[in-house]
C-alpha positions as CSV (number, residue, x, y, z in Angstrom):
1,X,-97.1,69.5,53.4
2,X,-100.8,70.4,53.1
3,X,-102.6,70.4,49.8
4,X,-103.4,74.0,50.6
5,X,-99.2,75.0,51.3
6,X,-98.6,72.7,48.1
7,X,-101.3,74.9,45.8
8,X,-99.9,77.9,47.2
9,X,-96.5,77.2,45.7
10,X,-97.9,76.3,42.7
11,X,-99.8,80.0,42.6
12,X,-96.7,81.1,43.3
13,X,-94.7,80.0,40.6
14,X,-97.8,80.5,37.9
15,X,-98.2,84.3,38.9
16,X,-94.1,84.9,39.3
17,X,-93.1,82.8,36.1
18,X,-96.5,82.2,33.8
19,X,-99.8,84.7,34.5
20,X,-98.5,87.8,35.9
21,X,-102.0,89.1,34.7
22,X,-104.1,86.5,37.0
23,X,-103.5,88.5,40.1
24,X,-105.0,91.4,38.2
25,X,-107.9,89.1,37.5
26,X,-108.2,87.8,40.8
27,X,-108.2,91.5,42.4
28,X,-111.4,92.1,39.7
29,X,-113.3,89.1,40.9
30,X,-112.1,88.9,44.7
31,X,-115.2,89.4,46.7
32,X,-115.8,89.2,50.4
33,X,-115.0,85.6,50.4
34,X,-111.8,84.1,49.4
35,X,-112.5,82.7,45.3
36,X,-112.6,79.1,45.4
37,X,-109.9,77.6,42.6
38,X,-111.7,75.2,40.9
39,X,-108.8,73.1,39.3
40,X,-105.6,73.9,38.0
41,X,-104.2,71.8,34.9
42,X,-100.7,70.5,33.8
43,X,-98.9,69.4,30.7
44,X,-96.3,67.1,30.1
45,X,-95.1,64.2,27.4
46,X,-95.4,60.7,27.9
47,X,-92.0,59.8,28.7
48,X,-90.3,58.2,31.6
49,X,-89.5,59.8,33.8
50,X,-91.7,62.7,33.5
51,X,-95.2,60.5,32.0
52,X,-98.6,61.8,33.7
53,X,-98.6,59.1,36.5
54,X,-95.0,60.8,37.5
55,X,-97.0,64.2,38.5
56,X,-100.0,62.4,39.8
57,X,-98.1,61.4,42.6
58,X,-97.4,64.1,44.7
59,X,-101.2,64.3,44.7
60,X,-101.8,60.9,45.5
61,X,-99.6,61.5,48.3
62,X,-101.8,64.2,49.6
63,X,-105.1,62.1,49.4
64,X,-106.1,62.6,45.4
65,X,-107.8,60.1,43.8
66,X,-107.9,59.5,39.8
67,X,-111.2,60.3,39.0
68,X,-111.9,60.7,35.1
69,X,-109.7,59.8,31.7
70,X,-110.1,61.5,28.4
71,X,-108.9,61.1,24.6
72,X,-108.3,64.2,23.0
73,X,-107.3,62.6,19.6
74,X,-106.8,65.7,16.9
75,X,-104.0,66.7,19.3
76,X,-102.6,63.2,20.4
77,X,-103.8,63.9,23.8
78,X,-104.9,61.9,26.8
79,X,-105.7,63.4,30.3
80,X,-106.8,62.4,34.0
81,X,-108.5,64.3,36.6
82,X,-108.0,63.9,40.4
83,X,-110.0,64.9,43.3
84,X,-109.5,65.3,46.9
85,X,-111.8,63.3,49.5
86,X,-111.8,66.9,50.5
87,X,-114.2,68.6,48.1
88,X,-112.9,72.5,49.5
89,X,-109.7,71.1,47.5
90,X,-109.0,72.2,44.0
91,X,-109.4,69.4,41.5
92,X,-106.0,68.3,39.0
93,X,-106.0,68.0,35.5
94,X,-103.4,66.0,33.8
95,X,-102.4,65.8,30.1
96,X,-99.7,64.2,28.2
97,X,-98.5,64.5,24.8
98,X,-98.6,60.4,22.7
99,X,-95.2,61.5,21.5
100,X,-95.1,58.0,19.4
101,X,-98.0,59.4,17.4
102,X,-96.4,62.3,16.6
103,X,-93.9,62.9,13.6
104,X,-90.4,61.7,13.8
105,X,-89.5,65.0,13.5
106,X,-91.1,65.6,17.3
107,X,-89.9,62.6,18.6
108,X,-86.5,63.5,18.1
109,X,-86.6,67.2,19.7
110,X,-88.4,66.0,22.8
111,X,-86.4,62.8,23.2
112,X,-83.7,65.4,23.2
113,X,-85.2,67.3,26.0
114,X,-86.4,64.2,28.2
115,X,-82.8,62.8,28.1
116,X,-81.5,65.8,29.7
117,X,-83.6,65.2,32.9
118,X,-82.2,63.5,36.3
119,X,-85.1,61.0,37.8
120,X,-84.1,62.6,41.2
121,X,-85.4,65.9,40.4
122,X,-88.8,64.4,39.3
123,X,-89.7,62.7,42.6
124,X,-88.4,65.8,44.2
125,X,-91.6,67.5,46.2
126,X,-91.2,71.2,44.2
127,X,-91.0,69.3,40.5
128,X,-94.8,70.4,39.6
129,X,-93.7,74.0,39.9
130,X,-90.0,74.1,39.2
131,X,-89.8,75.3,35.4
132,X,-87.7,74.1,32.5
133,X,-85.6,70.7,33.3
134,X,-83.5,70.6,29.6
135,X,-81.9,73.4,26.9
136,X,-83.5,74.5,24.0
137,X,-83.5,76.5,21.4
138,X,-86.3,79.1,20.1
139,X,-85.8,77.3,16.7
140,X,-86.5,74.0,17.8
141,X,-89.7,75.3,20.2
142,X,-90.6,77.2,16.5
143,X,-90.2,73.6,15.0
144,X,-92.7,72.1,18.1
145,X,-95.1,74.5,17.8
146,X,-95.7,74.2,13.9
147,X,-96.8,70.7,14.9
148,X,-98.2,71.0,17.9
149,X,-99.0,74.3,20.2
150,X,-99.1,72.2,23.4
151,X,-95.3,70.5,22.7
152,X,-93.7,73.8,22.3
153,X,-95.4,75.3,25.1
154,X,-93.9,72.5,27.9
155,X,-90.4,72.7,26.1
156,X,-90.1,76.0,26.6
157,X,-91.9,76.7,30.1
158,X,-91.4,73.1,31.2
159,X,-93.4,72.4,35.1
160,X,-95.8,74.4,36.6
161,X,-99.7,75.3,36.0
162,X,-100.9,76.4,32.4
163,X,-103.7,77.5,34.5
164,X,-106.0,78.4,37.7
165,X,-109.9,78.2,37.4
166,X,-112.3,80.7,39.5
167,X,-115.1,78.7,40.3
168,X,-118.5,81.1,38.7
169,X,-120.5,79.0,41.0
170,X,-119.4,81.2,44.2
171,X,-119.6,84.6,42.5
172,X,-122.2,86.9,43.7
173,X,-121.4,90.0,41.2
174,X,-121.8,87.0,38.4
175,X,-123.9,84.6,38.2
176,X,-123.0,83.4,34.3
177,X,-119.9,82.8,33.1
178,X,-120.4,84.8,29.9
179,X,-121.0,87.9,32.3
180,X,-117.2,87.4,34.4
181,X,-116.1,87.0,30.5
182,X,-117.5,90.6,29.3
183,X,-116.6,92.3,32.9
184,X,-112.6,91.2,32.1
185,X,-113.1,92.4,28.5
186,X,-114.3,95.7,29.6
187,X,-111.3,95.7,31.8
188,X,-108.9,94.8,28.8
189,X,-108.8,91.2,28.4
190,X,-108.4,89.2,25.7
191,X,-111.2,86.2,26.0
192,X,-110.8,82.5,24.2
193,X,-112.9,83.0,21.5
194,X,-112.0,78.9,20.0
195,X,-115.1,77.0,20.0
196,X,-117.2,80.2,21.4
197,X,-116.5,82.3,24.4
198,X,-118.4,80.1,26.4
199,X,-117.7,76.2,25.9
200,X,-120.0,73.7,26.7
201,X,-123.8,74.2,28.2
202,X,-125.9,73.5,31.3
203,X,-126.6,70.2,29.6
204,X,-123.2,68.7,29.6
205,X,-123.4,70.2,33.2
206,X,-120.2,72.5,32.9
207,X,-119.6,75.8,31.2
208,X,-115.9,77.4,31.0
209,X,-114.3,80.0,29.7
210,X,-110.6,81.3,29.8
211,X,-108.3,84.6,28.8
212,X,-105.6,84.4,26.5
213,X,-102.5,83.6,27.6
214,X,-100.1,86.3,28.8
215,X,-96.6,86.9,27.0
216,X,-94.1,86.5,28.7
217,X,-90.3,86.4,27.8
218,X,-88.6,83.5,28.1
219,X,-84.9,83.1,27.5
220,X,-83.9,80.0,24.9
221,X,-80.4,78.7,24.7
222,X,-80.4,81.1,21.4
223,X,-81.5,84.0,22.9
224,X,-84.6,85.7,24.4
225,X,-88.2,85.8,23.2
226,X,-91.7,87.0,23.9
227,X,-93.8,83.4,24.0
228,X,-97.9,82.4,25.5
229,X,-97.6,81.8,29.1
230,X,-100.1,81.1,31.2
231,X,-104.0,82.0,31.2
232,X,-107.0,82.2,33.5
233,X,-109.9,79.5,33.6
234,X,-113.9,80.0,34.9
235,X,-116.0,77.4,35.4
236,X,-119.9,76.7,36.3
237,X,-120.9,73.4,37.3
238,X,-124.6,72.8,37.2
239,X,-126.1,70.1,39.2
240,X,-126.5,66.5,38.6
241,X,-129.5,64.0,40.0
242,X,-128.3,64.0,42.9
243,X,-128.2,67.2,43.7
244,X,-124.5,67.5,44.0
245,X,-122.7,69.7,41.4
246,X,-120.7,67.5,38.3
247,X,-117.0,66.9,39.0
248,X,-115.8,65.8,36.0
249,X,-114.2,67.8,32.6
250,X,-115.8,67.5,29.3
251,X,-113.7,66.8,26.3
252,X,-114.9,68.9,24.0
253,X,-114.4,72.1,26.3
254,X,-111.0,71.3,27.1
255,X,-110.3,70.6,23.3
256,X,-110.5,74.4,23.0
257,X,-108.9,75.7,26.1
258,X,-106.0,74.2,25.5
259,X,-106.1,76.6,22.4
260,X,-105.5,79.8,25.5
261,X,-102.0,78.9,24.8
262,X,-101.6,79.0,21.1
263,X,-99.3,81.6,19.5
């Protein structure tokens, strides 16, 4: 498979299942030129068999390379980006949840989800995108998400992309990213307002921004219920010494849009 097919069935499945609303985005910001996805992120806990290095690989396999680590420590979070030798290629962001640092409360729930997955189904080629891999109930996700937002959002949506990115760089309608943010609030959009609308600056060399997640229902082994889903990312990149535009994430940003997913 090409990374290009492979992204495409991950669009798939984030549209169908998590962002219905991102192909209403992407019809508002579609120009003459096909929008470049910047990167696409995804969540899981660090647990065999499903730890971050588990959904690395199918990029690996397609020519990614690990390219950046960072500590998000008020959430017990660490993450990895990857990067294609291909620079056309969308870039991958990785985060896992230090279960161990969380309360034993936590543990126990999503001990009690992990055991419930077959290895075999991990390695399998469509495990990024193929949803929910355990049961549970909307009162244990209820008991997650007092602790932690990002815990109760994998138990209950399990594999596939939080979110897409439009790169701002490529716009020609937009040329800042708080400009793409008040065209999709004129349009009805509900922007990330954690840490400002706009995170970071041209001095950290990347700006981003996202919606708020869409609501999507989502049905628990105790019934059915309206829940975040999925939300759409814009980036700028501004240029480094060497002329080339910065690659990399900045902590702090990402700190906040993780917060498009909160209840």
């Amino acid at each position: 498979m090409t990374p290009s097919l492979f992204f495409q069935s991950i669009w798939n499945d984030y549209i169908a299942r998590l962002c219905p609303s991102a192909h209403q985005v992407h019809e508002l910001l579609q120009e003459d030129t096909a929008l470049i996805n910047d990167h696409i992120a995804l969540r899981t806990f660090n647990l065999d068999p499903i730890g971050l290095d588990a959904l690395a690989q199918p990029f690996i396999d397609l020519g990614y390379k690990a390219c950046g680590d960072y500590v998000f420590e008020n959430k017990n979070l660490i993450a990895k980006h990857y990067e294609h030798s291909d620079p056309t290629q969308p870039k991958v962001f990785i985060s896992e949840l230090e279960v161990q640092k969380c309360s034993a409360q936590l543990q126990a729930i999503v001990t009690g989800l992990v055991n419930q997955v077959n290895e075999e189904i991990v390695q399998a080629g469509d495990f990024i995108y193929s949803g929910r891999p355990w049961q549970i109930s909307y009162q244990d996700y209820l008991t997650l998400a007092k602790e932690s937002e990002y815990a109760s959002w994998l138990a209950a949506h399990g594999y596939g992309a939080n979110h897409f990115t439009v790169s701002v760089n490529q716009l020609n309608r937009f040329a800042e990213v708080q400009e793409v943010n008040d065209y999709l609030s004129e349009s009805g959009f509900v922007i990330n307002q954690s840490g400002g609308e706009v995170k970071g600056s041209p001095e950290v060399l990347l700006e981003q921004s996202s919606t708020m997640a869409d609501k999507v229902s989502v049905s628990f082994s105790d019934g059915t219920h309206q829940i975040p889903g999925g939300f759409y990312e814009f980036a700028k990149r501004y240029p480094m010494d060497n002329g080339e535009l910065y690659p990399g994430f900045v902590a702090a940003s990402a700190d906040k849009i993780f917060e498009s997913t909160n209840m």
